[in-house]
C-alpha positions as CSV (number, residue, x, y, z in Angstrom):
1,X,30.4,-24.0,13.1
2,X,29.3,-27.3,11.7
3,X,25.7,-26.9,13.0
4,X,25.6,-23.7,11.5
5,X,26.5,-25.2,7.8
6,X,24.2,-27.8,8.2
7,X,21.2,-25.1,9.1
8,X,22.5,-23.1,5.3
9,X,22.4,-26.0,3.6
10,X,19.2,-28.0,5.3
11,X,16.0,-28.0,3.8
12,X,12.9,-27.7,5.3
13,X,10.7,-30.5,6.1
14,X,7.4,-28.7,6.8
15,X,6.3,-26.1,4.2
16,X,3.8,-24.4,7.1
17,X,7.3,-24.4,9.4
18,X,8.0,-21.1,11.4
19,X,10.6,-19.5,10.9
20,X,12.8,-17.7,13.5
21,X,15.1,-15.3,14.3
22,X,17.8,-15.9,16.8
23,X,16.7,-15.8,20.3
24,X,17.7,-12.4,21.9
25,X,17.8,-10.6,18.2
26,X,15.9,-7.9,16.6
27,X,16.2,-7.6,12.9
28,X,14.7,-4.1,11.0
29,X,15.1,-4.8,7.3
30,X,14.7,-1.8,5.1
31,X,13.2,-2.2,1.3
32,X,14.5,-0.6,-1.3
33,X,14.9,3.6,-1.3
34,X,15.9,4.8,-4.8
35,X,16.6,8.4,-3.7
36,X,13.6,8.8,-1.0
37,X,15.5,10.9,1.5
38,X,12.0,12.2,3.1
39,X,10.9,8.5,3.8
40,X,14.4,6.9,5.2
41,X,14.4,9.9,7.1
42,X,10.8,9.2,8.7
43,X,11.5,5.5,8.9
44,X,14.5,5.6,10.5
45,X,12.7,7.5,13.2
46,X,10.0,5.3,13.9
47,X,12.6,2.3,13.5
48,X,14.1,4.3,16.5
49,X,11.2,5.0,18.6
50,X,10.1,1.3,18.2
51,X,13.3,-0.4,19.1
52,X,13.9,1.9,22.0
53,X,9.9,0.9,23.3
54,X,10.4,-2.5,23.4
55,X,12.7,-5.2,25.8
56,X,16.0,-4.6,25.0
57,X,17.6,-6.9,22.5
58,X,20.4,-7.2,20.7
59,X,19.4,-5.2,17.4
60,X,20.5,-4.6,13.8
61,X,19.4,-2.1,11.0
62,X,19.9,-3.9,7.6
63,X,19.6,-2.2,4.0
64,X,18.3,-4.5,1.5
65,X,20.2,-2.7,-1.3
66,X,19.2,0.1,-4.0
67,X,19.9,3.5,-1.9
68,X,20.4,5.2,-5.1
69,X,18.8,6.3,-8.3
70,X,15.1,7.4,-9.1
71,X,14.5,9.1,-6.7
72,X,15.8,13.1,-5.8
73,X,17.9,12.4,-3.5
74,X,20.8,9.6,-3.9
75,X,23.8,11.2,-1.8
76,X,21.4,12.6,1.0
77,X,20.5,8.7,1.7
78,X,24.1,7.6,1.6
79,X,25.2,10.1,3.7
80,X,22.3,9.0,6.3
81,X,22.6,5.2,5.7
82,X,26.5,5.7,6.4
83,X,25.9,8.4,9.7
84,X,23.4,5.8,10.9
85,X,25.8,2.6,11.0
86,X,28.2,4.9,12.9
87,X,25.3,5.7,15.7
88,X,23.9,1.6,16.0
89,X,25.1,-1.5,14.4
90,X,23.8,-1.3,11.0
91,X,24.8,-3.7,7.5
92,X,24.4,-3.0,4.6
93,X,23.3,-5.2,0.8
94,X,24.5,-4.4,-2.3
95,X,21.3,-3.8,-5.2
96,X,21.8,-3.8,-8.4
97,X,21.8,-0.2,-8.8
98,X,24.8,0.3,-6.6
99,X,26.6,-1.9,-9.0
100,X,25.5,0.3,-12.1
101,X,26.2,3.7,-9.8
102,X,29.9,1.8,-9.1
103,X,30.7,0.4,-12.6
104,X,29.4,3.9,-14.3
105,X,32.6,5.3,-13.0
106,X,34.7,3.3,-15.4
107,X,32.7,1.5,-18.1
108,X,30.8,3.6,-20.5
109,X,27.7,1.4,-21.6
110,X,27.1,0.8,-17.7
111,X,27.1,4.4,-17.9
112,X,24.8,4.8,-20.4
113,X,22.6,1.9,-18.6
114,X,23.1,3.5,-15.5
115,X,21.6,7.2,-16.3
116,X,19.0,5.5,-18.4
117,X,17.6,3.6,-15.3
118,X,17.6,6.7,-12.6
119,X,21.5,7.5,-12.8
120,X,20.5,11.1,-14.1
121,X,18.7,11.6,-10.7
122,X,22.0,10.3,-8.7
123,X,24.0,12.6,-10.7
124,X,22.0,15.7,-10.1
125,X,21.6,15.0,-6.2
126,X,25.5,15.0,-5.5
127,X,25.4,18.7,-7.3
128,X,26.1,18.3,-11.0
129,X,24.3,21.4,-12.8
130,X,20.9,20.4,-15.0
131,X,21.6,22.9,-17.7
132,X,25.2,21.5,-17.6
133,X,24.3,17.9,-17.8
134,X,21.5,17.9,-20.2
135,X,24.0,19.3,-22.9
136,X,26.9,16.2,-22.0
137,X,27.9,13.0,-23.5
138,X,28.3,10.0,-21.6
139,X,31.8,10.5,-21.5
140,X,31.7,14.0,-19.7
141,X,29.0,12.8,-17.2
142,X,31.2,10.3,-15.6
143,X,34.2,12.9,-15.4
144,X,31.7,15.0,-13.5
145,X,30.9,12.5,-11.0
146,X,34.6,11.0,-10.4
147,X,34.9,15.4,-9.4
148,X,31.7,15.2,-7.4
149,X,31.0,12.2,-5.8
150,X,33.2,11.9,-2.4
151,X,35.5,8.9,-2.3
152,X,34.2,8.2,1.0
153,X,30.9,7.2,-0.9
154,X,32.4,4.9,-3.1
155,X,34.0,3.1,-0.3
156,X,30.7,2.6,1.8
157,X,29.0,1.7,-1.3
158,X,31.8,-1.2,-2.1
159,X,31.7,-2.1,1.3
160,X,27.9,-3.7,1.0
161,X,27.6,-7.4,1.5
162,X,26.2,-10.3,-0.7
163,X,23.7,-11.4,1.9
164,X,23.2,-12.0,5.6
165,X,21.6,-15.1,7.3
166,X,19.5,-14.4,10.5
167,X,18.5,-17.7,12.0
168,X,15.8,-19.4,9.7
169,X,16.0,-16.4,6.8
170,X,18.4,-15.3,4.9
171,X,18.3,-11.7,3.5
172,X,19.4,-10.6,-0.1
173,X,18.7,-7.5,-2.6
174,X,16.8,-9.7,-5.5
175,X,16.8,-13.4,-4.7
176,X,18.2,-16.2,-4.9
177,X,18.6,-19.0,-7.7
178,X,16.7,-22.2,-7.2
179,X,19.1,-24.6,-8.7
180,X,21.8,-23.3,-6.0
181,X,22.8,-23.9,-2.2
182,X,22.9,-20.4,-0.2
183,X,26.6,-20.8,-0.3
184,X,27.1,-21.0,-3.8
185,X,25.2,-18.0,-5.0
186,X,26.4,-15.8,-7.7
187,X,26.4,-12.1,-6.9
188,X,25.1,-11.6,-10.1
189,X,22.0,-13.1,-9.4
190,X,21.5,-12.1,-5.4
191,X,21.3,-8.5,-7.1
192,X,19.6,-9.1,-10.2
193,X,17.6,-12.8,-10.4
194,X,13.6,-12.2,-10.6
195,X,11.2,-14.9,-12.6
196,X,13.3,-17.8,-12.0
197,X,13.2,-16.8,-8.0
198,X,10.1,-15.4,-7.9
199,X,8.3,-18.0,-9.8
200,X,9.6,-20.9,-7.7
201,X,7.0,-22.4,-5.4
202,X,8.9,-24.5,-3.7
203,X,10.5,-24.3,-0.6
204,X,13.8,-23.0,0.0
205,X,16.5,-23.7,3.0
206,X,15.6,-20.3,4.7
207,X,12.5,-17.6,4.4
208,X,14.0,-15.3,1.6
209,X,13.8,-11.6,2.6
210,X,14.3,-9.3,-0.6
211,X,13.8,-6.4,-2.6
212,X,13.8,-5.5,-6.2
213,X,10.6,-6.4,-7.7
214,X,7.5,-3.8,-7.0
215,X,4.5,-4.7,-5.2
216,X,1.9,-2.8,-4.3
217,X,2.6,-4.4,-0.2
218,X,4.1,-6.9,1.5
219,X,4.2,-10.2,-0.3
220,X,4.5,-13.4,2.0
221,X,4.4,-16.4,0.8
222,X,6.0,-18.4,3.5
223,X,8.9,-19.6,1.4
224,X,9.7,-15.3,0.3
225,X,9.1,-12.1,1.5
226,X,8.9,-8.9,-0.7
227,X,9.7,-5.9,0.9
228,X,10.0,-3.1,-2.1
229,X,7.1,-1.7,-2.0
230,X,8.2,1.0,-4.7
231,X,9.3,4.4,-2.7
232,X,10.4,6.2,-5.5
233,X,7.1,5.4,-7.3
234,X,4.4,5.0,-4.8
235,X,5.9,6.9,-1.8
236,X,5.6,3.9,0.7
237,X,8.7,2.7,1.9
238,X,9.2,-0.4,4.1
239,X,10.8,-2.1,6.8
240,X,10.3,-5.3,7.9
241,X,11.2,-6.4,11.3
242,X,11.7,-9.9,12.5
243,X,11.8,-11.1,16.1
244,X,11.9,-15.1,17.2
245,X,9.1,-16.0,15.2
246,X,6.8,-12.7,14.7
247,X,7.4,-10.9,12.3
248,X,5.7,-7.1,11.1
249,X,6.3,-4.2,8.9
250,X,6.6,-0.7,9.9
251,X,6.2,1.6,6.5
252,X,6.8,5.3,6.0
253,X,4.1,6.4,3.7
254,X,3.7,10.2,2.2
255,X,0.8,11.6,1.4
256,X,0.1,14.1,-1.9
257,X,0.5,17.3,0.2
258,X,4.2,15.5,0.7
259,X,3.1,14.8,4.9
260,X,4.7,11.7,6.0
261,X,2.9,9.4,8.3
262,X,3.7,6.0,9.8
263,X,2.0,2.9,9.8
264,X,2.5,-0.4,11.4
265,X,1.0,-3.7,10.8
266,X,1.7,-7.3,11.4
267,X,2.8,-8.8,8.2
């Protein structure tokens, strides 16, 4: 227990140092989805195919947070993400959107926040009529989704953890603050941090895995490793998987006709 506190709380004493995941462990980390039904559904295949072609290990699917909004279909990904953790051992991070999609239920300028910033999209996906909701107030939309969205969904969804530490990384929706020891992170920022974390060039106790912030690929820069590579947007969603101390992406990426393919790379 003690060895494992001091590993959260060490620092590292070579920037260049490899880092690893635990011995016997296979780690696939999925970026952020915003509503991308088409791609978590291609991903997870391939995430499938690639686990069941290699040595067995002992392996976990992880969400890095921000299943909903944006994209068309929010409740077809929550109802794969949940199916998925029944079939394998999968965990799952809270994003910051799944706190708006969460808090919109009860508080009305989350709300409005929320359906400015791709709740309208969520809405629509669990069945809410467009004519309907393009003539409601705030006020009416949440009474629509308290009818439509299951409870069962809003259990999963408050079920997502803070963060998860594999070995030498430690994985999180956002980031993490700088000024703070992995154990005394505020939610607030693991879900919503971005210039003070991403403009830190130092390094940090682990290898930070996250989402969040758009690139156009992969960013590593040994200390952090961006994995949103925009699905909603750019139609490329990503997974990164992590194995002792190699670690590679497998992204599924849709074409304009709307064909999926999938690519993998060493990252």
């Amino acid at each position: 227990m003690f060895d494992s506190i001091r590993r959260i709380f060490a620092r590292p004493q070579d920037d260049r140092r490899v880092a690893h995941a635990p011995d016997g462990e296979r780690w696939y980390v999925i970026g952020d989805i915003h509503g991308r039904l088409d791609l978590l559904e291609a991903l997870q295949k391939a995430i499938e195919e690639d686990d069941a072609g290699l040595a067995p290990a002992e392996t976990t699917v992880v969400f890095l947070g921000d299943l909903v909004d944006r994209g068309p279909d929010s409740a077809g990904v929550i109802k794969l993400a949940r199916k998925w953790g029944k079939q394998r051992k999968v965990r799952y991070i809270a994003g910051n959107h799944e706190e708006m999609f969460l808090e919109s239920f009860t508080d009305k300028e989350v709300a409005r926040h929320f359906l400015r910033h791709g709740g309208r999209e969520t809405a629509l996906s669990y069945g809410i009529d467009r004519k309907a909701y393009n003539k409601m107030k705030v006020g009416e939309v949440q009474e629509a989704l308290e009818k439509a969205v299951p409870k069962k969904d809003r259990e999963f969804l408050e079920s997502f953890e803070d963060l998860i530490v594999v070995g030498d990384y430690v994985l999180v929706h956002a980031g993490i603050n700088p000024k703070h020891a992995i154990g005394e992170q505020k939610a607030s920022d693991l879900r919503w941090i971005r210039d003070r974390f991403l403009r830190h060039e130092e390094p940090f106790s682990h290898v930070v895995v996250h989402g969040h912030t758009i690139f156009d690929d992969v960013v590593d820069t040994q200390h952090r490793i961006g994995i949103d590579t925009g699905a909603f947007r750019t139609g490329r969603l990503t997974a990164l998987v992590l194995e002792g101390d190699r670690r590679r992406t497998i992204k599924a990426v849709a074409a304009e006709d709307g064909a999926i393919s999938v690519e993998k790379d060493d990252a």
